[in-house]
C-alpha positions in Angstrom: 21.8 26.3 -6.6 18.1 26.6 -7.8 16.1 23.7 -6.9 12.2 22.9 -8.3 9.7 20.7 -5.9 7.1 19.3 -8.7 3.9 17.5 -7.0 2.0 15.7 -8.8 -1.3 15.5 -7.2 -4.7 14.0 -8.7 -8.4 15.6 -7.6 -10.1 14.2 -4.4 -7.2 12.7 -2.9 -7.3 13.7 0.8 -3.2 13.0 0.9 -2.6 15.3 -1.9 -4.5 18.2 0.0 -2.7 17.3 3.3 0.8 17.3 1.8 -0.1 20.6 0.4 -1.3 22.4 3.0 2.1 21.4 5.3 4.1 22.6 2.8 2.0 25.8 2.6 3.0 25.7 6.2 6.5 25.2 6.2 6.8 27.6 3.3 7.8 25.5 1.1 7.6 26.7 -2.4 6.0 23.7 -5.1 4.6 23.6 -8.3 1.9 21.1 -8.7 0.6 19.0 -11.1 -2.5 17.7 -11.5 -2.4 13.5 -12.5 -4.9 14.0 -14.8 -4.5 17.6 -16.3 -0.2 16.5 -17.0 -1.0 12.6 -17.7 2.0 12.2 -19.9 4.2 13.5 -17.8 3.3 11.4 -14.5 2.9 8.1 -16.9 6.9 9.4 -17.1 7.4 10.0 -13.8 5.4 6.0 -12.8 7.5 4.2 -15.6 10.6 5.5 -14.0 9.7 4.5 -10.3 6.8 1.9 -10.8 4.9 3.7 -8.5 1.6 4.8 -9.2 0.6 6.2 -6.0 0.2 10.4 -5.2 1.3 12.4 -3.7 4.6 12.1 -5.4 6.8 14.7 -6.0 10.4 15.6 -7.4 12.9 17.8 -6.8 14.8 19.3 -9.6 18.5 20.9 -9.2 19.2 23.5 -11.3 16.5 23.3 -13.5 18.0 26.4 -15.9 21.0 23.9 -16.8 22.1 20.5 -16.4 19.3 19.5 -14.3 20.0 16.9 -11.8 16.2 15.3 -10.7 15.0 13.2 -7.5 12.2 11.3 -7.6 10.1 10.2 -4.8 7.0 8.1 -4.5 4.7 7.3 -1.3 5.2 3.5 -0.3 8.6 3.7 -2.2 10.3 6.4 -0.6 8.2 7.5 2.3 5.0 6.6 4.3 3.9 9.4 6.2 3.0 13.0 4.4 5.6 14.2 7.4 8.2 12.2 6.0 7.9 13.4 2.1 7.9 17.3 3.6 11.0 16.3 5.4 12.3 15.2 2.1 11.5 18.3 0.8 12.8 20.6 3.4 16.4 18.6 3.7 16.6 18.5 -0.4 15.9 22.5 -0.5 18.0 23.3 2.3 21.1 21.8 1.2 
C-alpha cells in the first residue's frame, strides 16, 4: 500500500526544521508544505483538527485511489518532534 507523509511547515519555525531534519535522518520520505505558500489547504487541514500549531503533518493511504488520510497536530496528537517521527515511522511501516 502506497502511503504520503504531507508536512506542513511555516518559515522560521525552529520545530518545523527539527522535525525535518530527523526525518531526513530516519529516511523518511515527506513532502512539505509551506503554511503560507499552501494556505488554503492547511486552513483545511486546522478546520478539521482545530489545531493551528506546525509542524503538523498527515499521512495519506493510497493516495492513487480511495485515499484513506490521518491527521496529526502537535499538542493534539503529539508533544515531542520524537513522538510525531514515531508516528510517521509506525504509519509507513505497517
Amino acid at each position: 500500500m502506497d502511503k504520503l507523509v504531507v508536512l506542513f511547515t511555516m518559515k522560521g519555525c525552529p520545530y518545523c526544521v527539527e522535525m525535518k531534519e530527523k526525518l531526513k535522518e530516519s529516511n523518511l520520505n515527506f513532502v512539505e508544505r509551506d503554511i503560507d505558500e499552501h494556505e488554503e489547504e492547511y486552513d483545511l487541514f486546522v478546520e478539521v483538527t482545530e489545531n493551528d500549531y506546525v509542524p503538523a503533518f498527515m499521512i495519506i493511504e493510497s493516495p492513487e485511489k480511495d485515499p484513506k488520510t490521518h491527521l496529526f497536530a502537535p499538542e493534539r496528537d503529539f508533544n515531542e518532534i520524537d513522538e510525531g517521527v514515531k508516528i510517521i515511522r509506525e504509519h509507513l511501516e505497517k
